[in-house]
Backbone bond lengths (Angstrom), bond angles and torsions (degrees), N, CA, C in turn:
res aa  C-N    CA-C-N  psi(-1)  N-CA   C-N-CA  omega(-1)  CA-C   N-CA-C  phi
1 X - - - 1.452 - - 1.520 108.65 -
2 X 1.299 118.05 146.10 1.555 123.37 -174.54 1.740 92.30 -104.99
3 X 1.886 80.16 143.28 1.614 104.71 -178.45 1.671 102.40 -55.28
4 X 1.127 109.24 134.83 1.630 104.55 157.65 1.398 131.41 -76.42
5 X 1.496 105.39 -36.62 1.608 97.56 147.28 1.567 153.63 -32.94
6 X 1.334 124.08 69.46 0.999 126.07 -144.27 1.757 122.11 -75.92
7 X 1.064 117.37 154.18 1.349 110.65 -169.39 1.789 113.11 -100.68
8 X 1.286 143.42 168.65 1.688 112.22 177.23 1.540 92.88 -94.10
9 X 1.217 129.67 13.97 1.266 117.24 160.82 1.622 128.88 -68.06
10 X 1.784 90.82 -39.06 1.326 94.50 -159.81 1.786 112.75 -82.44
11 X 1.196 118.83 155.08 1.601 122.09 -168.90 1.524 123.43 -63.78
12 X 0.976 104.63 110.85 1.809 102.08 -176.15 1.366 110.93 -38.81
13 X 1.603 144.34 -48.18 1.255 104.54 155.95 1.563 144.31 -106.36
14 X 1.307 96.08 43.11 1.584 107.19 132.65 1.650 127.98 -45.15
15 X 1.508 89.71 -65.33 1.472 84.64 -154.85 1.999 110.15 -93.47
16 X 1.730 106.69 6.80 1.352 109.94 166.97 1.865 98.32 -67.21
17 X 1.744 106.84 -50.26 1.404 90.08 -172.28 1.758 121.08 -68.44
18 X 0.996 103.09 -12.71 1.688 105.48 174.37 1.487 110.33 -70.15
19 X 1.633 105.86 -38.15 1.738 114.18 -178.97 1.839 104.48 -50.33
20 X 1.745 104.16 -40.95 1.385 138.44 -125.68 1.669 73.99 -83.27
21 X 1.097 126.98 -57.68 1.437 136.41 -114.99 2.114 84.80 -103.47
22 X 1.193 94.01 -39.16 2.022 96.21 -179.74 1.100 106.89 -76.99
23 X 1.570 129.72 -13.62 1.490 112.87 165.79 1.143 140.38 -101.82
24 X 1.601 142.08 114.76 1.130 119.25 -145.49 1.465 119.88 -86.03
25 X 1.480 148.52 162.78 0.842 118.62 160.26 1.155 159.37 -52.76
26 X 1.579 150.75 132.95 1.029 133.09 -151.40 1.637 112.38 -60.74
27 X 1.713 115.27 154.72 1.622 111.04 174.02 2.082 97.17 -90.98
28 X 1.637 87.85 134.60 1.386 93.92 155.05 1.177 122.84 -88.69
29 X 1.534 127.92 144.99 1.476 140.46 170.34 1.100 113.66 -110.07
30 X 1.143 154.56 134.12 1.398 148.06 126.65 1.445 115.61 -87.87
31 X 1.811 98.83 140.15 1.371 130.22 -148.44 1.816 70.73 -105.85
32 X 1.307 110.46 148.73 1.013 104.00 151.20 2.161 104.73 -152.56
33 X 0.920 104.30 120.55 1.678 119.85 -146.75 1.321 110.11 -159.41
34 X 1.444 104.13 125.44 1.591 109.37 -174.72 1.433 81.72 -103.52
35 X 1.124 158.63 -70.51 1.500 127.38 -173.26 1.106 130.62 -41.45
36 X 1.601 123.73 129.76 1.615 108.70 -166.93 1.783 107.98 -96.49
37 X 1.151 110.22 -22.02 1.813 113.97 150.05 1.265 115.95 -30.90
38 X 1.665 112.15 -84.93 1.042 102.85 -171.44 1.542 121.85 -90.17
39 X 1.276 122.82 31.86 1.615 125.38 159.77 1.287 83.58 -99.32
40 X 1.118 152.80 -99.97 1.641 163.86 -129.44 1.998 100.00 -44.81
41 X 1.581 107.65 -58.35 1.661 86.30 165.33 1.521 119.51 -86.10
42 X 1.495 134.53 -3.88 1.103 129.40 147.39 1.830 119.68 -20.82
43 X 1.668 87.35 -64.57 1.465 115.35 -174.73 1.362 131.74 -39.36
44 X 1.583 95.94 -45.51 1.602 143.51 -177.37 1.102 98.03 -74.79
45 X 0.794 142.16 -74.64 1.357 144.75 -151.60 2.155 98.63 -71.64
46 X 1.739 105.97 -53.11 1.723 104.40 -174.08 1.269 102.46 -51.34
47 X 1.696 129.38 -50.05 1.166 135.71 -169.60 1.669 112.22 -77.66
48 X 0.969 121.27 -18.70 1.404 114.64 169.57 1.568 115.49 -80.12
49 X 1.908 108.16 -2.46 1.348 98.31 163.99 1.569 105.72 -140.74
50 X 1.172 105.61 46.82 1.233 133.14 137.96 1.430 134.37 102.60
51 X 1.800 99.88 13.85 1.368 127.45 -155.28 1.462 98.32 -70.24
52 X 1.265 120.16 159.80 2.079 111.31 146.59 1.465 89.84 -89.15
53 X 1.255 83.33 157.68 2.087 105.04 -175.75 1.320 102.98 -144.47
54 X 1.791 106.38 126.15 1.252 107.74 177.32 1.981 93.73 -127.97
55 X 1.474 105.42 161.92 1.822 93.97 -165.94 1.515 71.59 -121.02
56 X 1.352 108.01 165.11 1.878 129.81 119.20 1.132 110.36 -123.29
57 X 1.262 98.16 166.47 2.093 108.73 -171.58 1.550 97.09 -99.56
58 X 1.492 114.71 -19.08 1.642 87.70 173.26 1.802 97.77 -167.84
59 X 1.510 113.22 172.90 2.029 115.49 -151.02 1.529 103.47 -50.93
60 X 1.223 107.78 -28.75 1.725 101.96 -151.82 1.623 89.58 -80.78
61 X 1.675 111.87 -46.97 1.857 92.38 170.15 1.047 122.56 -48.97
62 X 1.605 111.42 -42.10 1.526 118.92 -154.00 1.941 94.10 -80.57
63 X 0.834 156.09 -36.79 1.334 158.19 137.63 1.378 101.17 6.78
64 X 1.601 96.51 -84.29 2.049 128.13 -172.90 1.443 90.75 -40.67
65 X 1.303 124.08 -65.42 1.407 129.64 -154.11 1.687 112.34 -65.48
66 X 1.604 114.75 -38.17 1.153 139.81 161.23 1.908 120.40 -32.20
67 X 1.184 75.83 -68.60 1.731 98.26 -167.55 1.684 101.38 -66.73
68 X 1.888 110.79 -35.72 1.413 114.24 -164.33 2.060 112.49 -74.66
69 X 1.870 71.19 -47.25 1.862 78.98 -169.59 1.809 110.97 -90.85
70 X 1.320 112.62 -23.47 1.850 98.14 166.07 1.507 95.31 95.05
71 X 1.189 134.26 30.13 1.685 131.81 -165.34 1.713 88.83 -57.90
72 X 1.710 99.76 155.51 1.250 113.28 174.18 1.758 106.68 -59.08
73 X 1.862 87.75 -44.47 1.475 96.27 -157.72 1.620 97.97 -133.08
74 X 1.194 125.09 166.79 1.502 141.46 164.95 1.660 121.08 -125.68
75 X 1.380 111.62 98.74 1.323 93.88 129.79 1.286 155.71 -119.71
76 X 1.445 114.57 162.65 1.256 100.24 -131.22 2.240 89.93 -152.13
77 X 1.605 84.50 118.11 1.856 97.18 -177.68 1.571 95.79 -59.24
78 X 1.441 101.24 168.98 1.251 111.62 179.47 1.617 92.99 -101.56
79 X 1.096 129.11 -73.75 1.653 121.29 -173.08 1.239 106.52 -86.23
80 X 1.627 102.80 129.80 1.300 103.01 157.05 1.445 98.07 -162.10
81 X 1.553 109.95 173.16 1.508 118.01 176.46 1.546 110.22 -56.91
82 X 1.429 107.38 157.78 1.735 105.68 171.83 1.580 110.55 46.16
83 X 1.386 108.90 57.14 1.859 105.53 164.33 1.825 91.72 129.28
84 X 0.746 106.66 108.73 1.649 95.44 155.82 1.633 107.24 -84.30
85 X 1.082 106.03 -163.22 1.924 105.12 -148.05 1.468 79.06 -96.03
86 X 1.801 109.97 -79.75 1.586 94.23 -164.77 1.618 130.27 -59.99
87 X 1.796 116.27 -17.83 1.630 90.77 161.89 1.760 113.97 -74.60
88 X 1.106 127.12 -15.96 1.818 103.56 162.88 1.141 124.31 -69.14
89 X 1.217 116.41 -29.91 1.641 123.18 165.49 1.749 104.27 -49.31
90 X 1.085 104.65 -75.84 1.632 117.38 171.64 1.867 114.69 -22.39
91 X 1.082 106.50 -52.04 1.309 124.92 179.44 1.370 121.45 -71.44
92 X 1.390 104.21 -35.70 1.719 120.51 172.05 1.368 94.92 -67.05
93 X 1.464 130.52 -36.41 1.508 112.71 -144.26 1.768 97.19 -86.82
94 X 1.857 84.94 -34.75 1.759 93.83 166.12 1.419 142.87 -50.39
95 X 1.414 97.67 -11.95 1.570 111.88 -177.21 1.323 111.95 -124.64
96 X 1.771 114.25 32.95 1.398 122.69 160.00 1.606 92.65 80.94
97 X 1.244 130.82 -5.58 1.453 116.80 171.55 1.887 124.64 -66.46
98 X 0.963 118.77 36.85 1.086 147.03 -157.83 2.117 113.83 -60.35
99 X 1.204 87.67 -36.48 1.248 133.07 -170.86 1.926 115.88 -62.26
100 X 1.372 93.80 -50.93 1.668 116.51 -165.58 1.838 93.84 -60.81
101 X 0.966 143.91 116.67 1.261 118.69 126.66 1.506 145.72 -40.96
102 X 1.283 111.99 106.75 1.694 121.52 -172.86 2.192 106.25 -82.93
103 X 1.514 108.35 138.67 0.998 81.86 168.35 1.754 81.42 -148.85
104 X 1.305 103.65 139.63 1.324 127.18 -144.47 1.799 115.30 -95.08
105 X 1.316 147.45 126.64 1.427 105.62 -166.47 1.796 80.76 -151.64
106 X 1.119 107.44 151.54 1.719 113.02 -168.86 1.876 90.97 -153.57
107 X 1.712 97.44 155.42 1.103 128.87 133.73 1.836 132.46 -39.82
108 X 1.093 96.72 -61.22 1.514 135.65 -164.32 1.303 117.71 -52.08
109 X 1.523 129.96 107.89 1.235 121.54 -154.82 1.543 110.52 -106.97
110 X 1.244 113.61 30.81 1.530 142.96 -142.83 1.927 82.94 -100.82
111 X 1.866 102.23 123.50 1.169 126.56 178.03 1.826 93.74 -59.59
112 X 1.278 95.43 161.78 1.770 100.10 -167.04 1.295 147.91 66.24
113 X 1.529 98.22 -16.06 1.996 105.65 -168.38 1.745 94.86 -66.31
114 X 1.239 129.32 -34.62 1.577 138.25 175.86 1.314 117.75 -44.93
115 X 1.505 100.27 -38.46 1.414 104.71 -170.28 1.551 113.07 -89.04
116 X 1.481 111.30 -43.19 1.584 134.72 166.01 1.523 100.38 -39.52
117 X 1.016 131.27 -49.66 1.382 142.60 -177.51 1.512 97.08 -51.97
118 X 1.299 103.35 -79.25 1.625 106.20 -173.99 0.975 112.47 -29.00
119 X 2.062 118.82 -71.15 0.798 105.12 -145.61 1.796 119.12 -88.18
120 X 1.529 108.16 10.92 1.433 108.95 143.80 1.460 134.28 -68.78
121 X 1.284 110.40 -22.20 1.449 124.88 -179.87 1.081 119.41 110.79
122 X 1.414 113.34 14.72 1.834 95.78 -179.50 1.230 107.08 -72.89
123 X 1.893 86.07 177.26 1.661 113.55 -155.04 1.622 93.15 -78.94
124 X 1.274 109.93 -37.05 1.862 118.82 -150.39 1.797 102.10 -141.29
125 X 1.121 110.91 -176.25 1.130 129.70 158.37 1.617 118.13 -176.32
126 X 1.211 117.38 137.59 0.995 138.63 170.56 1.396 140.75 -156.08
127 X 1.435 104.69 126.74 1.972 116.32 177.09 1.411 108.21 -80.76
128 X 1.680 98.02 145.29 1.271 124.96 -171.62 1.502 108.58 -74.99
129 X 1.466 135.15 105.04 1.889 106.04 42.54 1.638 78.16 -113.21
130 X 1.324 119.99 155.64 1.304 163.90 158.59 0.881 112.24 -90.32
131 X 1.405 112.00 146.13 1.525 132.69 171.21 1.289 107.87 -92.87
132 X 1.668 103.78 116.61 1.728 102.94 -165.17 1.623 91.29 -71.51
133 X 1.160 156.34 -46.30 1.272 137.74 -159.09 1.461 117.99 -47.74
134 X 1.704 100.90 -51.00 1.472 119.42 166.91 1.569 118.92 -36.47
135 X 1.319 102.36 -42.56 1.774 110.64 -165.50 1.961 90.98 -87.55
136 X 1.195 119.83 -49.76 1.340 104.75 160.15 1.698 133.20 -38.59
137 X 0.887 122.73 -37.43 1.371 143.80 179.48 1.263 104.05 -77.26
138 X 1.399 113.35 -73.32 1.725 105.58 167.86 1.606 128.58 -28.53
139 X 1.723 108.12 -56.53 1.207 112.90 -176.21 1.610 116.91 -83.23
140 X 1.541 118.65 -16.27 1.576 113.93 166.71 1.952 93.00 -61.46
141 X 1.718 114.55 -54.46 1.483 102.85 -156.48 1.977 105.24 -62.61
142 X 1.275 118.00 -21.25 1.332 110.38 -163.02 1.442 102.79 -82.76
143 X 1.779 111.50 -15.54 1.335 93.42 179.67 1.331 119.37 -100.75
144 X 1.250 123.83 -11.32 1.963 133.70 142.08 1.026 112.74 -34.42
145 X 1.216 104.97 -66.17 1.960 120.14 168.96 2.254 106.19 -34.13
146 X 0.786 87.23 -65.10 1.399 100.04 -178.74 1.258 116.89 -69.30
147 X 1.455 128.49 -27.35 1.794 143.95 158.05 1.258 92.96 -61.84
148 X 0.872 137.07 -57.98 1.621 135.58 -160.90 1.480 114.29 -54.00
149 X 1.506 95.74 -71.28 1.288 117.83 175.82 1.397 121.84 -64.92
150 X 1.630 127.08 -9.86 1.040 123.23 147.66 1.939 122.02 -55.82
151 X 1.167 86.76 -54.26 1.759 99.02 -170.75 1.688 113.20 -83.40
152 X 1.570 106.14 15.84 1.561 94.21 175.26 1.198 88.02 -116.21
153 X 1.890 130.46 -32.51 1.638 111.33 164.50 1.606 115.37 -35.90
């Protein structure tokens, strides 16, 4: 690793790519949330620790947006207009998106949505209101989870 301390010898871009090279790239998330409340401080909060954040307001965007931009991670409501959560999940998995960690978060106090989750594979689950720390924690571990498992393929 090169000193960051720079010398006036050494070439200005030298040491942008040394800057370049210790930072990693940012993780994308997609929000995917038909409430615009709670996507908007969702948002606030990923990007205030340092995520890229992309939203849709409901599955069939969040699908489009899915397939286009490659998010590290998704989350992603279970009900909403135009797509409920787990058939886009379903559909993602159908189109080789296999990869994304989903982590799932509802209202809905409906026996089973926990299990439905699983047995699509999400990373997390959680009913509304949540403890944002919790959902932080989830989504730092799902995306290690997903670092990992990138680099042992």
């Amino acid at each position: 690793m090169t000193c960051l301390n720079p010398t006036i010898n050494e070439p200005k871009h030298q040491l942008m790519e040394t800057q370049t090279n210790i930072n990693p790239p940012m993780k994308k998330i997609l929000i995917v949330e038909d409430d615009a409340k709670i996507a908007a401080a969702l948002a606030i909060r990923l990007e205030a620790a340092g995520y890229e954040v992309i939203r849709a307001p409901d599955g069939f965007r969040g699908l489009q947006l899915a397939m286009r931009e490659r998010p590290d991670l998704i989350i992603m409501d279970i009900w909403m207009p135009v797509g409920i959560g787990f058939s886009v999940a379903e559909r993602l998995r159908s189109l080789g998106l296999n990869d994304i960690p989903i982590i799932f978060i509802t209202a809905s106090k409906l026996n089973g949505l926990r299990e439905t989750a699983a047995e699509l594979g999400g990373a997390a689950f959680f009913e509304k209101p949540y403890d944002p720390e919790k959902l932080m924690e989830a989504i730092a571990g799902a995306l290690v989870a997903e670092t990992v498992s990138d680099s042992v393929s």
